[in-house]
N, C-alpha and C positions, 0 to 999 in steps of 0.2 A: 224497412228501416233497420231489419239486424242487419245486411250487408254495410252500411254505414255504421253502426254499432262495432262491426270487425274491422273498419279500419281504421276507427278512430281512437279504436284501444293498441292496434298494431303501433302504432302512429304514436300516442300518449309513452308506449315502450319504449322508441326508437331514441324519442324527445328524452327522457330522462338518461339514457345512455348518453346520449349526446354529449348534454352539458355536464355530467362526470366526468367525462375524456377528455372532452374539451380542456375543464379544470385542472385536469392533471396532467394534460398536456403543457399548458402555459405555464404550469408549475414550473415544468422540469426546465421548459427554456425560458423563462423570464424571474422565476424566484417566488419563493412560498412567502410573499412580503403580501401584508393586509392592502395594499394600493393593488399590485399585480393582481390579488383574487376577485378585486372590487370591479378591476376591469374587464375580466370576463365574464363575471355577474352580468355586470351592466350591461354591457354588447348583445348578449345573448336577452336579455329581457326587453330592450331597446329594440331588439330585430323584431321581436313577436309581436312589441307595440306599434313599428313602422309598415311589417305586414296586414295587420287587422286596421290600422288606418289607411294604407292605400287601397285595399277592397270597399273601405267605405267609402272614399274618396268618388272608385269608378263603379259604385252600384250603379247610377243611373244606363252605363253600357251593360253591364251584367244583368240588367233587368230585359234587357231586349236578346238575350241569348235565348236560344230553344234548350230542352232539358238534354241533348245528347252532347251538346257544345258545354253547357256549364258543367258536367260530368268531367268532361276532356279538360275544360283546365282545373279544375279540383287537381285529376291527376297526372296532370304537366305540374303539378307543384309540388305535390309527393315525389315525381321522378327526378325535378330542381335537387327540392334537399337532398335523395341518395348521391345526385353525382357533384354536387360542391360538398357535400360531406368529405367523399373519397380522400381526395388531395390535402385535408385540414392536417394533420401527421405531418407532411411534407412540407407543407406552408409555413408551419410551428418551426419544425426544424431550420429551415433555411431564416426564418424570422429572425432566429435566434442566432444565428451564426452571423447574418448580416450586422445586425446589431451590434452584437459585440464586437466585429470589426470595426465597424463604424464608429462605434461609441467607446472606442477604447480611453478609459483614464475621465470619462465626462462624468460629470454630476448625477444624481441620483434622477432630478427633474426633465433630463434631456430623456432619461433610457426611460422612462414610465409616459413620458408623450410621445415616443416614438413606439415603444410598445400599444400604447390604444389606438396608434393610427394603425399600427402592421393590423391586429385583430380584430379592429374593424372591417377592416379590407379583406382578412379572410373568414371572417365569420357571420358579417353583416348578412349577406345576402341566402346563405341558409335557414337562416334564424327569420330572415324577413319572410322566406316563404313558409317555415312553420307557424308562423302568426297568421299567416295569410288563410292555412287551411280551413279553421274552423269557420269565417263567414264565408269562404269555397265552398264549403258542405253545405252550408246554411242554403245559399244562395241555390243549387244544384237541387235539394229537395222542397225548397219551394219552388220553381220550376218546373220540377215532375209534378208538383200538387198533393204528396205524398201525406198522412191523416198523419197528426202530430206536428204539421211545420210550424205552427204558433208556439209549439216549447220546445223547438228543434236545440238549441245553444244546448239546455240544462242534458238533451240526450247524449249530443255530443260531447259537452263537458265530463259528462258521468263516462261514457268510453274512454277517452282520456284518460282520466285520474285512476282508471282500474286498469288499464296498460303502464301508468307510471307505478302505482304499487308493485307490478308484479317486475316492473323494470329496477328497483331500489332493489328488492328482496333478490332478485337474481343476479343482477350484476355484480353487488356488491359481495353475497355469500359462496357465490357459486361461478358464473360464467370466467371472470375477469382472473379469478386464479385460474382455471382452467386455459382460458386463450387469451390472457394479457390483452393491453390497451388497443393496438393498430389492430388486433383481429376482433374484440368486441368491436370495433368501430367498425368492423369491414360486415359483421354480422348486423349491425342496425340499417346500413347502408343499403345491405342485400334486401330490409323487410320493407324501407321505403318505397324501392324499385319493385317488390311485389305488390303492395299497396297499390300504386301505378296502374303495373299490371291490372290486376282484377278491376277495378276504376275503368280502364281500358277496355276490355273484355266485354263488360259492364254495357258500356256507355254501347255498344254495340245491338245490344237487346234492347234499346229505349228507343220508340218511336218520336221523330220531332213533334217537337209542340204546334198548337195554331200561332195564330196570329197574338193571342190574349194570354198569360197565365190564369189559370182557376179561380175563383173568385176568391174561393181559399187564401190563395195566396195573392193575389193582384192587391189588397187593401194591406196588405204587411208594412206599407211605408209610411201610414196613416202618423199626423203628429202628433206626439204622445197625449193621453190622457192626464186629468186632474190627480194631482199627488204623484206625478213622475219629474218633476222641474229639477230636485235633490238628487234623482240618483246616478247619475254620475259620479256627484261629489261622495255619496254613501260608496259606490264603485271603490274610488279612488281611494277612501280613507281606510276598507277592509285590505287592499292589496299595500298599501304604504305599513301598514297597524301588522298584519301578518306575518309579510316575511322582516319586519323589523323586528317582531316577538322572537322569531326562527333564529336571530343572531345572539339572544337575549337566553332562548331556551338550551342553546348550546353551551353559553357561560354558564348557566347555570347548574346544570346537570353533567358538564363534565369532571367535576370534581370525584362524584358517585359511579360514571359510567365509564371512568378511564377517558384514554385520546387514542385508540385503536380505532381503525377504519368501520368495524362492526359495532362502535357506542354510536358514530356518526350514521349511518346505514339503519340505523335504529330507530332514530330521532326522527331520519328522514320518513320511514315507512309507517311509523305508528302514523305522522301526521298527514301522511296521502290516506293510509287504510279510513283514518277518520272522517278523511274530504269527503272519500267513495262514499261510506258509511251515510253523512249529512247528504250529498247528493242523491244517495238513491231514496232517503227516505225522504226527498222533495219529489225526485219522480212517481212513487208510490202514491204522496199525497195531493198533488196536483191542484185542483184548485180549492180543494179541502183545506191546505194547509194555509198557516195565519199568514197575515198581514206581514211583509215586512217592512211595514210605515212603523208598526204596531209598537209604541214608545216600552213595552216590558220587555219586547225580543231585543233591543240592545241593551238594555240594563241587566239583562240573563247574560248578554256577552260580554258584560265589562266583570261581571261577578265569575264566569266558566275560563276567563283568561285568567283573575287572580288566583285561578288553580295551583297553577304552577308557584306562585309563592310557596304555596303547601306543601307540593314537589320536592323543592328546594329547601326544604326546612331538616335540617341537620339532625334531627330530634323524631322525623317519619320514620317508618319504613325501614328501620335499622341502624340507620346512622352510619351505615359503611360508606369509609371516602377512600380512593383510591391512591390512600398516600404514597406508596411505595411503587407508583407507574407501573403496575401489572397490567398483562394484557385482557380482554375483553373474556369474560364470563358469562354463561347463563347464571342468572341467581334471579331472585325474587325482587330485587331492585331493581336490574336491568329492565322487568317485566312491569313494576307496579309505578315509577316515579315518571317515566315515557309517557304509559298512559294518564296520568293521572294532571301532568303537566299538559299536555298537547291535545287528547284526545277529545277530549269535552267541546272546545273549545272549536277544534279546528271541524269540528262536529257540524258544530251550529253554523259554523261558516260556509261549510260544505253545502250547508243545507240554504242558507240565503242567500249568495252571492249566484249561483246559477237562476236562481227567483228574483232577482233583482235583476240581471240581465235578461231573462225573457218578460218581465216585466216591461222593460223598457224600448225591448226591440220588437216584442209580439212576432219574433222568427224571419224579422226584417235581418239582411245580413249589414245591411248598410249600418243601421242602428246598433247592429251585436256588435261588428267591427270596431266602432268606435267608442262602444262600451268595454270592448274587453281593452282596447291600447289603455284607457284610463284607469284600468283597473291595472293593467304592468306597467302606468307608468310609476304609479305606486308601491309597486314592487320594485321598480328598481332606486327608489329614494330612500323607501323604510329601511333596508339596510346600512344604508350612507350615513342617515341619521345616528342609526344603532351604535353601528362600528366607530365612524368619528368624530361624534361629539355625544352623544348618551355616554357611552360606557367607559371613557377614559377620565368621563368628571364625574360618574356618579354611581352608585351600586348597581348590582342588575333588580335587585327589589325596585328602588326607584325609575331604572330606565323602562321597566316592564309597565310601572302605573303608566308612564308617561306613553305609550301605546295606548293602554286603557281609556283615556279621557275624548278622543274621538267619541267611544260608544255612549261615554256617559252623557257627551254632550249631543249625542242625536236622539237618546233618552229622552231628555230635557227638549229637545226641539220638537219631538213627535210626542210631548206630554199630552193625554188625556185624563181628566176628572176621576173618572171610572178609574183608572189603575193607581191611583193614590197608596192605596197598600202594597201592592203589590211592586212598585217601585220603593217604597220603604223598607221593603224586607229586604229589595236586592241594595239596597246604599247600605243596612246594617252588617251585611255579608262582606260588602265587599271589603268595608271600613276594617272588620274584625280578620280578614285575609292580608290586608296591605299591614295591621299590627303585631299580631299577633306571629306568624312561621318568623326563624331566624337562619339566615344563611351560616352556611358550611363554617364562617369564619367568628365564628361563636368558640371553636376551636382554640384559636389562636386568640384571647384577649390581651394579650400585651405585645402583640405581633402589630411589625410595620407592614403597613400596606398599602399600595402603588399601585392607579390602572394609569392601562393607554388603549391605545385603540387596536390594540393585538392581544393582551391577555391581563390577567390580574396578577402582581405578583407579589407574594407573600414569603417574609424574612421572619423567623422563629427561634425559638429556642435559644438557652443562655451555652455559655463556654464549648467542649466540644462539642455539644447535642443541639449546633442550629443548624437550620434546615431552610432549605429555597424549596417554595411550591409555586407553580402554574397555571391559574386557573384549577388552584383545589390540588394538584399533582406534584407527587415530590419531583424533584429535578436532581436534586446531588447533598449529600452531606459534606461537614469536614473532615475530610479521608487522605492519608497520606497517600492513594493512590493515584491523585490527579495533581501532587506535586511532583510524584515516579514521572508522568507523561512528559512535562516539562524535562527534568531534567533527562534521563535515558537518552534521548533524539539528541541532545545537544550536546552528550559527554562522547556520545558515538560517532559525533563526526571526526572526532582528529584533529580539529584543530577548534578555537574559540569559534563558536557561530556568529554572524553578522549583523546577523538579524533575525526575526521570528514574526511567525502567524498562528493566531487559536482562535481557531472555527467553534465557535458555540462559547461564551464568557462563563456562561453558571455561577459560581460564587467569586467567579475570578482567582482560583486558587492559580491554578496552570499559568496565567497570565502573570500574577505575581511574582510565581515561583521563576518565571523565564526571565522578569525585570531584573531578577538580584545577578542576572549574568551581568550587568550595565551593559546590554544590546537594545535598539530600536524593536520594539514587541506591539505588532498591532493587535487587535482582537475585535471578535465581528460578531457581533449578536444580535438575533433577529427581533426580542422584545426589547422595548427600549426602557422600562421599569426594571429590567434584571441589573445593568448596571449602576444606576441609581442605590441598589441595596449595598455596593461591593463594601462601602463602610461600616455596615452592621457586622460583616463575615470579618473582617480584617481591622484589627485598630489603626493598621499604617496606608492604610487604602489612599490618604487625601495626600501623601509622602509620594506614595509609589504613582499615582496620577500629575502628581507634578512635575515631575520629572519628564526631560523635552525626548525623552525615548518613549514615553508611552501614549497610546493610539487607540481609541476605541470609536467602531465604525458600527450602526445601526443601519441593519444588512442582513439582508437572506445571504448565508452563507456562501451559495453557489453562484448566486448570480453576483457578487461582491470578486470571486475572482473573474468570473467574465468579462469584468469590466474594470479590472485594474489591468497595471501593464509591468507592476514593481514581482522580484522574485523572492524566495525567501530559502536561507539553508534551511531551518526548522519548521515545519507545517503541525499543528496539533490538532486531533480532530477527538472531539468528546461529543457528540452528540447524545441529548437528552434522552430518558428510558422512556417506555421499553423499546428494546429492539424492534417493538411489529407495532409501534406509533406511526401513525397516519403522514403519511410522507416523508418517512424519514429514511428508507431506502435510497431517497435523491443525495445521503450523504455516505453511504453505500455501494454506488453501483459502479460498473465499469466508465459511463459516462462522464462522471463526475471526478474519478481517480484518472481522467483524461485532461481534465482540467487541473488536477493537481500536477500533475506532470509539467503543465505548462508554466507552474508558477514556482516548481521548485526551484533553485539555483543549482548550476554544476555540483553532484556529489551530496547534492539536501535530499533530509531525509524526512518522511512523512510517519508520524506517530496518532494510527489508528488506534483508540481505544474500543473494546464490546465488552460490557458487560457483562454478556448471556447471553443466552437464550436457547433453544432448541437445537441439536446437532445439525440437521439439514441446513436451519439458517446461519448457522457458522461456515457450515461450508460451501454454500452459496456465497460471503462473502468475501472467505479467503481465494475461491474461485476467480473472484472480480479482481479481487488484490494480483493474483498468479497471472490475471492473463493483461495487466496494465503494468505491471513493476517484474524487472526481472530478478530484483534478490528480493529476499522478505524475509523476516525474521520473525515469529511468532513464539512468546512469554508468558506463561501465564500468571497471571497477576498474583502477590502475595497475600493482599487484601482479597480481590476477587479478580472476575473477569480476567482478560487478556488484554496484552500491549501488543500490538502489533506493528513491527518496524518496515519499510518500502522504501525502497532507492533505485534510482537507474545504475547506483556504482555499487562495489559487492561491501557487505557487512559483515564482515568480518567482527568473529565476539571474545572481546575483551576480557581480561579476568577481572572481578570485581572492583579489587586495588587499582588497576590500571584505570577505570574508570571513574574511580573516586580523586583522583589523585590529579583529572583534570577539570574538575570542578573549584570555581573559584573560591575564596573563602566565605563571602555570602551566601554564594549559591550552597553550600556542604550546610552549613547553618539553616539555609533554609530547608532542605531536604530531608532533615533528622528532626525538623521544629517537632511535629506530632510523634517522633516514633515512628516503627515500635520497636526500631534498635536503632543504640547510642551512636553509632558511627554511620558516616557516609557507605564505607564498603562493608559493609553489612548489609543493609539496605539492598546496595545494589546485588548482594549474592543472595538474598531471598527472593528477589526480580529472578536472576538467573537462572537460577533451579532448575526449573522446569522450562523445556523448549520443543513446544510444538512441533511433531513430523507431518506437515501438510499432507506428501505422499500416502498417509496410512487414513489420516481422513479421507482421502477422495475416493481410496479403495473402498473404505464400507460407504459410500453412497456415491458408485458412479453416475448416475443420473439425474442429480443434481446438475445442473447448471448454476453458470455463472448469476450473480445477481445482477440484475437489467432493467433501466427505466421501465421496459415496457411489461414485464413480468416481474412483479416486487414480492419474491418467495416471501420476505416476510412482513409484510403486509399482511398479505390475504394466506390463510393457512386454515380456515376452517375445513374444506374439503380433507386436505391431506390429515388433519388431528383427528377428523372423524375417521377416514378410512384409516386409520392408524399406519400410514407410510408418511 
């Protein structure tokens, strides 16, 4: 059984690489939009449930295999996934290119149905044979007769879940900055092809079977016993109840944990370290351990999930919220609100759901098969729920009970006499968790507040001190720096601009400031609560929306030009802090500044804004700038950060007067509204000041590279922060 044990943990690694790639593959070419992520969810959890159902489907032929033959296709399906893995990169890519050809200027509904048909077609049939492996094993070691096939799933499961832990923890800290996206992928690729192998190799040393399987195992098909009718349904409710918490635990904790790659990598690992944890101390206890018919073991789980209430309570564990979009930290939070929310809880889980499935299949693969599809098909619904109808109507305290109520109601269904207290104490727990913790936004008591099914968003503070947050994260104040972005770009062309585009809305200052040109001004923002606020920031918000020039599109930024076909002289790009936020290199990289290219007009000019951040990642991005634009003009901000200008035509710098002086009269009015000097050409000579020599950056860090979908320097940066390069 350890040779199985090795490859089901290889295997569990490969799996978790996967669907991160996958992820951030369809990102880059279909859009960081909550439908696009929903569909590679889905697909991928869909395939697993389509494979563990067609294994059960054909057990009755799988049972007349000899054990050298059930060996061999175990790993004919390990050797499947490595080579339809390969080509997924290439598929994405081309997916995305056709598409956008295709769907040039079409509706948002056409590019999201063609999209889940393209990724179906290229990911279904991987994903169907990672489903397929675990009742392959199953099936394979009851065939050899092997001691253990009656709790073979919970062995399996347990290799699994301690190959995905060590697959979170490494991809995401370590490998992926190191070998970027297309070579992690090429390295899972290569271990499912060894998995194979050895399987292979294997299956070589195994004498065929008789006629019979062992008696051991010939009765595994036997129909279930008294007290198994429900668990399916129990299956289905902990996989639905789970990862629907998992979308629930993320809103909630990101306030505390930031939106860097290493908050989410976080979330993800405490809660597999936990599964392991719950599943090995089910294999340890074997048939020692209780019942889980046992009516107090789900009433412990409905009380260990409103943990996270506690988690989430503003008033724990410090109270630190990551207003100001820093990026990810070790600290005492990071360590104690993870565990405290997830780990208890995913414990208990860890520990009944592999005991619930050998309960039910006694090491039948037929029976596992079709227990574990019901248990992903619940997985890929809890999310669905979570994301589009919980949490754009209601808190996450509330969307979190509403997970909860399965357990309490199987509580209630598996009632017995005997545990009358002991289900008392766990209803007064849980009653005092669901009242007592108060989320982050105890903060903000006279704050407006807006969900949707992408994030929470919160409008604060009186006259100049308000502030947009994100799901807990600040986004932007009111800063006479994001009225500079606006105008700069549009005094610098030479002549009046025609039109305008601002990627990312935030308080809609930019967009405002670009309306008082009287030009056609679109703007494209991915949460759809952010615009809704623009009248709290702006008294004239419902004025300047009026007005048959202004445009606002609810849109992943990249994929919104993909699929328009209109050009623009001005493009403004503000994306949200920090610089090493979780996908936000896709508005960064040379790929992307490909596609700006396409939508500039003759002589438009593109106005990058960065905040900050670390040298390397500035110059990885002026990098991307240098090698997609051939003039560029880089300023450093007089507020903060840098503006950075791109054009295919030369940019030539203006003296300050000259630039003020082709500013309309609204527009000069608008641009001094805040300060912090009285005139237009003021202003603009505090912009000027200072002017970036790209050439003396690139010298102190030749080897940096450019920034690039597939290596996101600043993304992932903990390697390089540690080794201090």
């Amino acid at each position: 059984m350890s040779a199985w044990f090795l490859y089901f943990a290889l295997s569990g690694f490969c799996c978790l690489l996967y669907e991160t790639l996958w992820l951030r593959l369809s990102m880059a070419q279909f859009g960081v939009t909550s439908p696009s992520l929903s569909i590679v969810v889905s697909v991928f959890m869909a395939g697993l449930a389509l494979g563990s159902w067609l294994v059960s489907r054909l057990a009755p032929r799988l049972a007349n295999l000899d054990p050298r033959r059930a060996l061999l296709l175990y790993a004919a399906a390990e050797l499947g996934i490595g080579l339809f893995s390969l080509p997924v990169p290439w598929e994405m890519r081309t997916g995305g290119a056709i598409l956008t050809k295709a769907l040039n200027g079409q509706g948002p509904f056409a590019w999201y149905a063609a999209a889940l048909g393209w990724q179906t077609l290229t990911l279904l049939p991987c994903c169907a044979l990672m489903g397929a492996t675990i009742p392959l094993g199953m099936n394979a070691i009851a065939r050899a007769g092997m001691k253990g096939g009656r709790t073979s799933f919970s062995w399996l499961y347990l290799a699994n879940v301690l190959g995905a832990v060590v697959g979170a923890l490494l991809s995401s800290f370590v490998i992926i900055e190191i070998l970027g996206f297309t070579r992690t992928l090429l390295v899972a690729a290569i271990l499912n092809l060894l998995i194979a192998a050895l399987a292979f190799f294997r299956s070589r040393r195994v004498q065929p079977a008789g006629e019979r399987m062992p008696e051991t195992a010939a009765t595994l098909s036997a129909t279930p016993g008294p007290g198994q009718s429900g668990i399916q349904l129990l299956l289905f409710s902990t996989g639905f109840c789970t990862l629907g918490m998992e979308v629930v635990w993320t809103r909630q904790l990101t306030p505390y944990l930031g939106t860097v790659v290493y908050a989410f990598a976080s979330i993800l690992a405490v809660y597999l370290l936990a599964t392991f944890a719950g599943a090995a101390a089910y294999r340890r206890f074997g048939s020692r351990a209780p019942s889980p018919l046992d009516p107090a073991i789900w009433g412990g789980l409905a009380v260990l999930g409103a943990l996270s209430l506690l988690a989430a309570d503003a008033g724990h564990f410090g109270g630190t919220l990551a207003l100001d979009g820093t990026g990810w930290h070790l600290s005492k939070e990071m360590i104690v609100r993870p565990f405290v929310a997830i780990a208890p809880f995913s414990a208990a889980l860890g520990f009944i759901t592999p005991q619930l499935v050998d309960r039910y299949s006694a090491g039948d693969a037929r029976r596992a098969g079709a227990a574990y599809a019901v248990n992903t098909v619940g997985c890929i619904l809890g999310p669905l729920v979570a994301g589009f109808v919980l949490l754009p109507n209601l808190s996450e305290s509330i969307s979190l009970l509403f997970f909860l109520l399965p357990f309490v109601a199987a509580a209630l269904f598996f009632f017995a006499r005997g545990r009358i207290a002991l289900l008392a104490v766990e209803a007064a727990l849980l009653c005092a968790l669901a009242i007592f913790p108060k989320s982050f936004e105890q903060f903000y008591p006279k704050a407006q507040v807006l969900r949707d099914h992408t994030a929470t968003a919160i409008a604060t503070g009186r006259g100049p001190n308000k502030q947009l947050l994100v799901n807990g994260v600040g986004m932007t104040v009111l800063t006479p720096a994001t009225k500079m972005m606006a105008h700069l770009p549009a005094a610098m062309l030479g002549h009046p601009p025609r039109n305008a585009l601002v990627i990312c809305f935030g308080m809609g200052t930019s967009f405002r400031s670009l309306m008082s040109w009287g030009i056609p001004v679109t703007a494209v923002e991915l949460v759809p609560s952010v615009p809704k606020l623009f009248g709290y920031f702006h008294r004239d918000a419902a004025q300047v929306l009026a007005s048959p020039n202004a445009r606002i599109v609810i849109d992943d930024g990249r994929r919104f030009l993909q699929t328009t076909n209109e050009q623009y002289d001005v493009i403004v790009i503000d994306p949200p802090p920090p610089v090493s936020a979780a996908s936000s290199s896709l508005l960064y990289s040379t790929q992307f500044y490909d596609l700006i290219k396409r939508r500039l007009a003759p002589g438009g000019i593109l106005q990058q804004w960065i905040p900050g951040g670390d040298r390397q990642t500035l110059v990885a991005f002026m990098r991307a700038l240098d090698i997609s634009f051939p003039h560029i003009l880089i300023l450093r901000g007089f507020v903060q950060g840098f503006h950075i200008l791109a054009s295919e035509s030369p940019l030539p710098l203006p003296a300050a007067a000259a630039l003020a002086g082709r500013l309309p009269t609204k527009a000069a009015a608008d641009l001094i509204e805040w300060g912090p000097r009285a005139t237009a050409e003021a202003q603009f000579a505090d912009t000027l000041h200072v002017v970036v020599n790209m050439e003396n950056a690139f010298a102190q860090f030749p080897s940096v590279a450019a920034l690039d979908d597939d290596l996101p320097l600043n993304e992932y940066y903990l390697v390089r922060s540690l080794g201090g390069h």
